[in-house]
N, C-alpha and C positions, 0 to 999 in steps of 0.2 A: 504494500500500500504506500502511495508516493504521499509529501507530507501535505500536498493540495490535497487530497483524498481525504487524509485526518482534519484538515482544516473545515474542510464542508461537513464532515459527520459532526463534528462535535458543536460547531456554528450551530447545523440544521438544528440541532436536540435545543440544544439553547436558545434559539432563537421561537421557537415553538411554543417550550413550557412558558419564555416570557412573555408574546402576546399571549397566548391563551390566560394566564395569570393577570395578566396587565386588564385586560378584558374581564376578567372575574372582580376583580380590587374596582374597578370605575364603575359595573354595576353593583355595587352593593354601596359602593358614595354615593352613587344616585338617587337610591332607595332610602339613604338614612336622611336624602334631602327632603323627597318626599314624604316620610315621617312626619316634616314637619315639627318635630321638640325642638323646642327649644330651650337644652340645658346644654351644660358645660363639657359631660359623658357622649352630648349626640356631637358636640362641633368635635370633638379630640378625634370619636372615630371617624367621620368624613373624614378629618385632615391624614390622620394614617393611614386610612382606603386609597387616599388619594395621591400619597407620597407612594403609599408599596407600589399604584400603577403608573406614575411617573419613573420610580426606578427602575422598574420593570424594562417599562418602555426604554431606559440607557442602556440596560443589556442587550436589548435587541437591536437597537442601533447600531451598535459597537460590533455586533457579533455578523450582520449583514454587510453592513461596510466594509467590514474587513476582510469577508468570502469575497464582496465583488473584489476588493480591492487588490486579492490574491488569486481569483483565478486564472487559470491558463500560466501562471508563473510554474518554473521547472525547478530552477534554481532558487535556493535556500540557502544562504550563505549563514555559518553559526552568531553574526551579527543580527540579521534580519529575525532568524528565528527566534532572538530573544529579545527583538523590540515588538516581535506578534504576540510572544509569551507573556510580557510587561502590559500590552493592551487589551488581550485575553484577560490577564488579573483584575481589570479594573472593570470589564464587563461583569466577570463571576461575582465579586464582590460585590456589584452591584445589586447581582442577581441574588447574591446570598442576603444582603443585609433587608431589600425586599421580600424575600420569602418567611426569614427571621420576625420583619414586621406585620407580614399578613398574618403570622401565625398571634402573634400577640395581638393585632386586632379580633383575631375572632376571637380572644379572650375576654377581651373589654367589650364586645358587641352584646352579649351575653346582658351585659347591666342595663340594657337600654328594655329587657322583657322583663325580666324580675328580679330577686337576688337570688332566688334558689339557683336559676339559669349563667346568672353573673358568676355567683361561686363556683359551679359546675364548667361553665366554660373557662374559666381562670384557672381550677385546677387542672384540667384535662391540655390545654393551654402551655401551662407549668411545667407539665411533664414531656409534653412534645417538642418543648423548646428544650431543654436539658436533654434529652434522649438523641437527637439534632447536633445540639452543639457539642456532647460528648463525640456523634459520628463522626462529628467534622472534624475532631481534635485528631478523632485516630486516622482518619484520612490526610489530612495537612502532614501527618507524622510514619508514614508511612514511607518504607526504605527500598 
């Protein structure tokens, strides 16, 4: 597999889960618009709905630009591959710190229907982001 080949598989995946995500996060800011509450709980989660699919949206930018920007190239010189690697990073994290926050909004969504539901999505919430961030610890650390 040539490393245009790796560049489009891993773009395509990423570029995918982030409109599709990006597109989940902006319909559900939509909806808390349409709620209509007006308290402090309904603006915090529009505003995080609506950050996770703005950064959504810079991974996908970053991961599309950068397929077109690299196709039909052959040559990969060990400079280049590690200024697509450095802009790869800043896609992923993008994509990570976004997925990080949608999961903590549907924690806090939870509070806008009750507190049993608040509590319940907070802790389930809780646990999926620790279960997540331990992943990613063993992954980042991985030899």
């Amino acid at each position: 597999m040539t490393m245009s080949e790796i560049l489009e598989l891993q773009s395509g995946q990423v570029s995918f889960i982030s409109s599709l995500m990006a597109g989940f996060s902006l319909s559900i800011a939509v909806q808390l618009i349409r709620l209509k509450q007006d308290n402090y709980l309904s603006l915090i989660n529009f505003l995080f709905f609506t950050l996770t699919a703005l950064s959504f949206l810079i991974a996908l930018y970053i991961d599309v630009a950068l397929l077109l920007r690299t196709v039909g190239m052959k040559d990969f010189s060990p400079e280049l591959i590690l200024e697509i690697s450095h802009i790869r990073n800043v896609g992923t994290s993008a994509a990570t710190f976004a997925f990080f926050l949608f999961i903590l909004s549907i924690g806090m969504v939870g509070w806008l229907h009750s507190r049993l539901a608040g509590i319940v999505t907070t802790l389930v919430s809780l646990i999926t982001l620790f279960v997540l961030g331990y992943s990613r610890h063993l992954i980042i650390n991985l030899s």
